[in-house]
VOLODO-171387 format. One record per residue (C-alpha): residue number from 1; residue in one letter; z, x, y. Coordinates in nm, 2 decimals, padded with zeros to 4 digits, m for minus. Each point is the difference from the previous one (the first is absolute). Layout:
# VOLODO-171387
- NUM	a	Z	X	Y
...
END
This chain:
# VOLODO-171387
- 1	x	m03.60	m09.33	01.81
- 2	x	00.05	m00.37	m00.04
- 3	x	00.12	m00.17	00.31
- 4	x	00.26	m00.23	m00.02
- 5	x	00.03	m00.22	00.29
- 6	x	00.28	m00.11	00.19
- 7	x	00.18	m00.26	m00.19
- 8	x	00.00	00.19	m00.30
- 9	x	00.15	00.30	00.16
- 10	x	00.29	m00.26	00.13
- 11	x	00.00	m00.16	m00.39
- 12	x	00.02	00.37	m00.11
- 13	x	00.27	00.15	00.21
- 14	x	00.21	m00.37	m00.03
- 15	x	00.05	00.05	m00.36
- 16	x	00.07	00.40	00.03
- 17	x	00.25	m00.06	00.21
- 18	x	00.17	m00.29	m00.21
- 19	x	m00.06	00.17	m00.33
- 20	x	00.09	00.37	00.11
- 21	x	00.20	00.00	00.28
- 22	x	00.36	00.19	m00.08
- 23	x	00.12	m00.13	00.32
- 24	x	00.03	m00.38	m00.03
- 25	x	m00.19	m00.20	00.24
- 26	x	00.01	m00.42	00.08
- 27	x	m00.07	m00.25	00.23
- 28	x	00.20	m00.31	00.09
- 29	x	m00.09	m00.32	00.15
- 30	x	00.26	m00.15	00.32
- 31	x	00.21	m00.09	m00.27
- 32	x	00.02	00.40	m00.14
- 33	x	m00.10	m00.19	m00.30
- 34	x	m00.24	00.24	m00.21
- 35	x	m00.36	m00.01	m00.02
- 36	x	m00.12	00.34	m00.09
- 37	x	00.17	00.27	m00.16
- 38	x	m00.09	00.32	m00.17
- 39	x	00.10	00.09	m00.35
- 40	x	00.21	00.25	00.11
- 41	x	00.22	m00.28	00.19
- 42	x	m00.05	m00.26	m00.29
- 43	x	00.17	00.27	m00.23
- 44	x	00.32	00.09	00.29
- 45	x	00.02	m00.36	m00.05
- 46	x	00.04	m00.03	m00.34
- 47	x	m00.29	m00.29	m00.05
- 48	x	m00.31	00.07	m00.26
- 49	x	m00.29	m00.09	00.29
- 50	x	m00.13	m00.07	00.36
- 51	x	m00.01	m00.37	m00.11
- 52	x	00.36	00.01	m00.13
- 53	x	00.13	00.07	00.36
- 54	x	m00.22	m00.22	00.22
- 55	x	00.20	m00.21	00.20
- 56	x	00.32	00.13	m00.09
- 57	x	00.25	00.21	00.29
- 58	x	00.21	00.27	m00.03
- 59	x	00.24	m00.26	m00.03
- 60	x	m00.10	m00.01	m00.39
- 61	x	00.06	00.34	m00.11
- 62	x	00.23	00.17	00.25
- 63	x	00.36	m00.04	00.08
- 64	x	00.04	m00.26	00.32
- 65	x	00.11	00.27	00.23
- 66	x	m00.32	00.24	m00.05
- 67	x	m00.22	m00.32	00.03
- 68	x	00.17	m00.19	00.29
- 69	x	m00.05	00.36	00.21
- 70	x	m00.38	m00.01	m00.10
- 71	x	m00.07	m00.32	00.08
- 72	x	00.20	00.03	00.35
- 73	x	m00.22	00.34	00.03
- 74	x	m00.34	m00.23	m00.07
- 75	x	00.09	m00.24	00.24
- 76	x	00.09	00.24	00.25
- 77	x	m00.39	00.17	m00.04
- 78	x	m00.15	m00.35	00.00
- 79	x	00.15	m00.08	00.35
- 80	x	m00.04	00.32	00.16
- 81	x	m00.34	00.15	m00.20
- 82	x	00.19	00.36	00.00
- 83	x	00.01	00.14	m00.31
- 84	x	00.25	00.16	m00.16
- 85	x	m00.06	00.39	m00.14
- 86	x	00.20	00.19	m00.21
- 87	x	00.38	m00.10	m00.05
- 88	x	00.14	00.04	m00.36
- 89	x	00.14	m00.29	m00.13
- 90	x	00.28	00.03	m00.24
- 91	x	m00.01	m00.27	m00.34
- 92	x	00.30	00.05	m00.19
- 93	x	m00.06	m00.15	m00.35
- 94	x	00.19	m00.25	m00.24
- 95	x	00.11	00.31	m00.22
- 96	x	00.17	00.20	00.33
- 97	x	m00.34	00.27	00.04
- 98	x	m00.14	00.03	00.36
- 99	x	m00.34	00.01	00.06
- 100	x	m00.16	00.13	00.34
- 101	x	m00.35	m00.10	00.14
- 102	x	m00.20	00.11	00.32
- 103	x	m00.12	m00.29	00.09
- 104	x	m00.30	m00.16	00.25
- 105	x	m00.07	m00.32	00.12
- 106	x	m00.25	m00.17	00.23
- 107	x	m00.14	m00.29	00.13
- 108	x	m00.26	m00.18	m00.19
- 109	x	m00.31	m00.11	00.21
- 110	x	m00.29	m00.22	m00.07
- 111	x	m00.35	00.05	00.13
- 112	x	00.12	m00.18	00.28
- 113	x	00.25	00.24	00.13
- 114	x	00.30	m00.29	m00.08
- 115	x	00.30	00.11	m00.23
- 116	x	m00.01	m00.16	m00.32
- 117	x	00.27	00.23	m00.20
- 118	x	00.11	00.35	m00.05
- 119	x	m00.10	00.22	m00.23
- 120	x	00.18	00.36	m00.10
- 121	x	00.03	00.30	m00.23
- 122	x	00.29	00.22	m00.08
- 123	x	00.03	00.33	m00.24
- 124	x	00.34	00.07	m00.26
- 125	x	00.16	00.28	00.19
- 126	x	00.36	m00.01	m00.21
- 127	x	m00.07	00.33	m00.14
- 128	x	m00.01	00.11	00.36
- 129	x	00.27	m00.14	00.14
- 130	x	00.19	00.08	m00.31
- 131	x	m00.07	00.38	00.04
- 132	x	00.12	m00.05	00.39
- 133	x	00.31	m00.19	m00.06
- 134	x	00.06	00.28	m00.29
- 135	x	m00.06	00.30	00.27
- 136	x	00.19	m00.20	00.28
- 137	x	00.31	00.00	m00.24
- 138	x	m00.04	00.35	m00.09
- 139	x	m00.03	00.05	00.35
- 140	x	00.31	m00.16	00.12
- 141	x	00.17	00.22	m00.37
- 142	x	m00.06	00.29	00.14
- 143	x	00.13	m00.05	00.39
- 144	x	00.32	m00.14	m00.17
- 145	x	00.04	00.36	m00.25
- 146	x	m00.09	00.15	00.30
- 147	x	00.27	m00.18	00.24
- 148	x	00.25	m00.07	m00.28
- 149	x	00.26	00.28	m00.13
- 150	x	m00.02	00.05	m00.41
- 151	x	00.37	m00.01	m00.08
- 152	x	00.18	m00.23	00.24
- 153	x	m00.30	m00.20	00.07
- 154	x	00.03	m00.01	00.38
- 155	x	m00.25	00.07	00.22
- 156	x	m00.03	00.40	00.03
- 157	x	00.03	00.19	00.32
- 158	x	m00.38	00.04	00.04
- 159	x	00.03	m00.41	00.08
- 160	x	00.34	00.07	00.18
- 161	x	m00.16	00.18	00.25
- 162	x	m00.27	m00.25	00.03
- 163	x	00.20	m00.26	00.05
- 164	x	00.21	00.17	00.27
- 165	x	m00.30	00.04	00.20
- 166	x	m00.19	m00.37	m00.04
- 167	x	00.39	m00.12	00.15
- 168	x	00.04	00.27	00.29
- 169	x	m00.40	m00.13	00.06
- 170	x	00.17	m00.39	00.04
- 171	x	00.30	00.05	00.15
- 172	x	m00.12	00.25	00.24
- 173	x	m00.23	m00.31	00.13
- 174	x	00.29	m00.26	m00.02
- 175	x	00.09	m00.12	00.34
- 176	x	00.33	00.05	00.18
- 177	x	00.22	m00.23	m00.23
- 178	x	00.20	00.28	m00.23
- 179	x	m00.18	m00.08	m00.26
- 180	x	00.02	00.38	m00.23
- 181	x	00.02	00.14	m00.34
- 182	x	00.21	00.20	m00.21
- 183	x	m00.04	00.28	m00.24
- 184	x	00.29	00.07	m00.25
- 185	x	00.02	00.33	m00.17
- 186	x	00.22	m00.01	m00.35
- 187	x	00.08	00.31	m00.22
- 188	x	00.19	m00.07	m00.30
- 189	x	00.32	00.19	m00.04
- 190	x	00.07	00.31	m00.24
- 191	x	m00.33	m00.09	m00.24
- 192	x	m00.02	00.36	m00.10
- 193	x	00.36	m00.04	m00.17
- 194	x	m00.19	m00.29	m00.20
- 195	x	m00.26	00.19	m00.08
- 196	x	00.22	00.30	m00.12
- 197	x	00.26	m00.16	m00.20
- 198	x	m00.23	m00.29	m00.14
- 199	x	m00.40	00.14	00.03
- 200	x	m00.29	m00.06	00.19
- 201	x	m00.06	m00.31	m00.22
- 202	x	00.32	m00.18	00.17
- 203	x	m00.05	00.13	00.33
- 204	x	m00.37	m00.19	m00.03
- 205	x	00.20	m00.26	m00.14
- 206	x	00.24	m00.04	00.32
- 207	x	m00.28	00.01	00.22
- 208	x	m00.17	m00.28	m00.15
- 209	x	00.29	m00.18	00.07
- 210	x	00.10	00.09	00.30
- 211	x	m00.36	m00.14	00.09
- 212	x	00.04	m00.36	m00.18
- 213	x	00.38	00.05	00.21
- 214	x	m00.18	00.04	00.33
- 215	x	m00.25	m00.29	m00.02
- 216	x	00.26	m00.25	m00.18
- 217	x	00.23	00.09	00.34
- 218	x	m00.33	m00.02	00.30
- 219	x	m00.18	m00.27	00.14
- 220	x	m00.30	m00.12	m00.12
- 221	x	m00.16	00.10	00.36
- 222	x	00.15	00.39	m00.04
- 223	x	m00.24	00.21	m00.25
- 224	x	00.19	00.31	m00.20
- 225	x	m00.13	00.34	m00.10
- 226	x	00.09	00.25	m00.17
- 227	x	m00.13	00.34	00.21
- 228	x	00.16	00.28	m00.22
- 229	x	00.17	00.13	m00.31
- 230	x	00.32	m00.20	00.05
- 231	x	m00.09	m00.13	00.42
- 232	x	m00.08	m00.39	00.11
- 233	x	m00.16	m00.16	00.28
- 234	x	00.07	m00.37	00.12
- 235	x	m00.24	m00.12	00.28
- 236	x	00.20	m00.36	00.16
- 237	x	m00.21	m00.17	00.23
- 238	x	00.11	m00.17	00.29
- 239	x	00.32	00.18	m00.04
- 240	x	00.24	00.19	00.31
- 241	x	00.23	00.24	m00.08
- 242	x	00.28	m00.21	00.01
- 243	x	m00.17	m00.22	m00.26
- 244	x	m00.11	00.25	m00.22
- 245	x	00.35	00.14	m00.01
- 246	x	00.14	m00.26	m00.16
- 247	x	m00.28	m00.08	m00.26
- 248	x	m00.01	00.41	m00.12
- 249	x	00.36	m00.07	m00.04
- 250	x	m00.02	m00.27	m00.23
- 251	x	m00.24	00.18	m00.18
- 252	x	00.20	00.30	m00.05
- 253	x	00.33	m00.20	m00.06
- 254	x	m00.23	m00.18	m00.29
- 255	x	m00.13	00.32	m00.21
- 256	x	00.38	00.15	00.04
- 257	x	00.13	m00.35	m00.14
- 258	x	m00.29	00.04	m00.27
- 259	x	00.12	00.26	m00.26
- 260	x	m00.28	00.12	m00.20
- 261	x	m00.02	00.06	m00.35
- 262	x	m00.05	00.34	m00.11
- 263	x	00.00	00.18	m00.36
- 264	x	00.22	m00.30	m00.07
- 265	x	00.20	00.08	00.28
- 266	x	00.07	m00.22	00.31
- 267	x	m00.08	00.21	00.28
- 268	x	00.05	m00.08	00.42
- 269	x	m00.28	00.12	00.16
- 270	x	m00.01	00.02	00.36
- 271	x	m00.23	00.04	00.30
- 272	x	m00.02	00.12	00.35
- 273	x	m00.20	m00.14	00.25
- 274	x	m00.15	00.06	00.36
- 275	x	m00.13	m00.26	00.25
- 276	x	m00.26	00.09	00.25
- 277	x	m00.12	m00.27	00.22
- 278	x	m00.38	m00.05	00.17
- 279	x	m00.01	00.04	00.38
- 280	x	m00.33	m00.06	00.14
- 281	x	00.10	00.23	00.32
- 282	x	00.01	00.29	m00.26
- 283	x	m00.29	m00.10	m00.29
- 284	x	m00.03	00.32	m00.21
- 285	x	00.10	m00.07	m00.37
- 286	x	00.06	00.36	m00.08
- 287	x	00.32	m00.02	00.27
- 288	x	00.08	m00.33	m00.15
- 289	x	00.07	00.17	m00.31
- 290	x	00.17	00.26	00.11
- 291	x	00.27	m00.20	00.14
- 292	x	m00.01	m00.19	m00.32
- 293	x	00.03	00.34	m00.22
- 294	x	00.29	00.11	00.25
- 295	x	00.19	m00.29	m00.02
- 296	x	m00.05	m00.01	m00.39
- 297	x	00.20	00.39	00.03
- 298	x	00.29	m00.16	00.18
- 299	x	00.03	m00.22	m00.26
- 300	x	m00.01	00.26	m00.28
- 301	x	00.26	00.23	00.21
- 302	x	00.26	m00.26	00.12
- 303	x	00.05	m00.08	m00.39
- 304	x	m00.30	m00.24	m00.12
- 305	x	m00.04	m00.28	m00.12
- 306	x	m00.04	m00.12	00.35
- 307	x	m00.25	m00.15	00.25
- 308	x	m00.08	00.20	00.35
- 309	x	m00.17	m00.08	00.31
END
């Protein structure tokens, strides 16, 4: 075997690096002004050759933003001598696409030990972070089908419950100042006579907007669900008794004073409703909505259309 001594070995794995390399790699001066770069960089670049980019800065091909936070980045390695080790940087470009890099960079010594630049490499990871940002969306699809009802498009009572239990879990800590919730209960009056005289179809149809009716007549603080075939939830925050009386009421008023058109037929639709409010002293949900579900009975038996509490 032939030897090759030292300096050709350093020739040797120089140029495989600049010419092979499918990470880019370059050094700066103080300046972060170019004075090495693989072909691999030269080409991100856009240039033809090494000797196209010497002295240039990321200033000359990329937009001020993505260079400005470089350069501060350089300068930050050059006083300190800490490098920097894997953080994507994010280079949107003049036609709107994103590009993502995992990027490196270090301080540049001389033989002497003294810093004289940086110098850095970073590897195209879009098709990465593409497939995660495509999983995190299908992610966050599928806990909204999973917390969100088909027809009305409320959440479902799966998230209803969940909900009820992350505020009994805050309130229950809230100190002595009255600070509560309430839960309303809502059934919608005589849907069954809908759906016999008009079909199924309609009855989905009055639901639908009994649910646009509900969150048209809330806060933007209250969250609504629909729980059951023709049964709806309102959670109000920060909400007594007293208050929530008087909010459920306008809500109810609201979808009585909103005839809703059926088979071509203007049709009142009505609602009863039950109010249940939080008391720390007594935490369990399932009572909580019992009271609720009694009060929504009352309602329905003292002639409905009517708010109880």
């Amino acid at each position: 075997m032939t030897a090759i001594n030292k300096d050709e070995i350093n020739k040797i794995v120089l140029e495989t690096i600049r010419d092979y390399s499918s990470d880019t790699v370059y050094f700066k001066d103080l300046d972060s002004k170019f004075i090495w770069n693989s072909l691999g960089h030269v080409q991100q670049l856009g240039a033809s050759s090494p000797d196209d980019v010497y002295g240039k800065t990321d200033f000359d091909y990329f937009p001020k933003d993505f260079a400005q936070a470089a350069r501060e980045t350089e300068l930050m390695i050059i006083a300190t001598g800490q490098p920097m080790l894997n953080v994507i940087e994010e280079l949107v470009l003049d036609d709107g696409t994103t590009k993502y890099y995992m990027a490196s960079k270090y301080p540049l010594f001389d033989k002497g030990g003294k810093i004289i630049g940086t110098w850095g490499s970073s590897k195209d990871v879009t098709e990465t972070k593409t497939l995660e940002r495509e999983l995190q969306r299908s992610y966050m699809e599928m806990e909204h089908l999973v917390r969100v009802d088909n027809l009305s498009g409320l959440y479902n009572r799966k998230y209803f419950y969940e909900t009820l239990e992350k505020y009994a879990s805050v309130y229950s800590e809230v100190k002595n100042d009255g600070s509560t919730f309430s839960v309303v209960l809502l059934d919608v009056d005589d849907l069954t006579v809908i759906n016999d005289q008009f079909g199924q179809q309609n009855g989905d149809l009055v639901l639908k907007t009994i649910a646009d009716l509900l969150q048209q007549s809330t806060r933007k603080a209250d969250t609504c669900f629909r729980i059951g075939g023709d049964e709806f939830a309102v959670v109000l925050p920060a909400t007594d008794k007293t208050q929530a009386y008087g909010l459920v009421k306008q809500t109810v008023n609201f979808i009585a004073g909103s005839p809703i058109e059926v088979d071509g037929q203007r049709q009142k639709i009505t609602i009863s409703a039950g109010i249940a409010t939080f008391d720390k002293d007594e935490p369990d949900i399932s009572k909580l909505l019992s009271v609720a579900e009694r009060k929504v009975n009352k309602s329905k038996r003292e002639g409905k259309n009517q708010v109880s509490f």
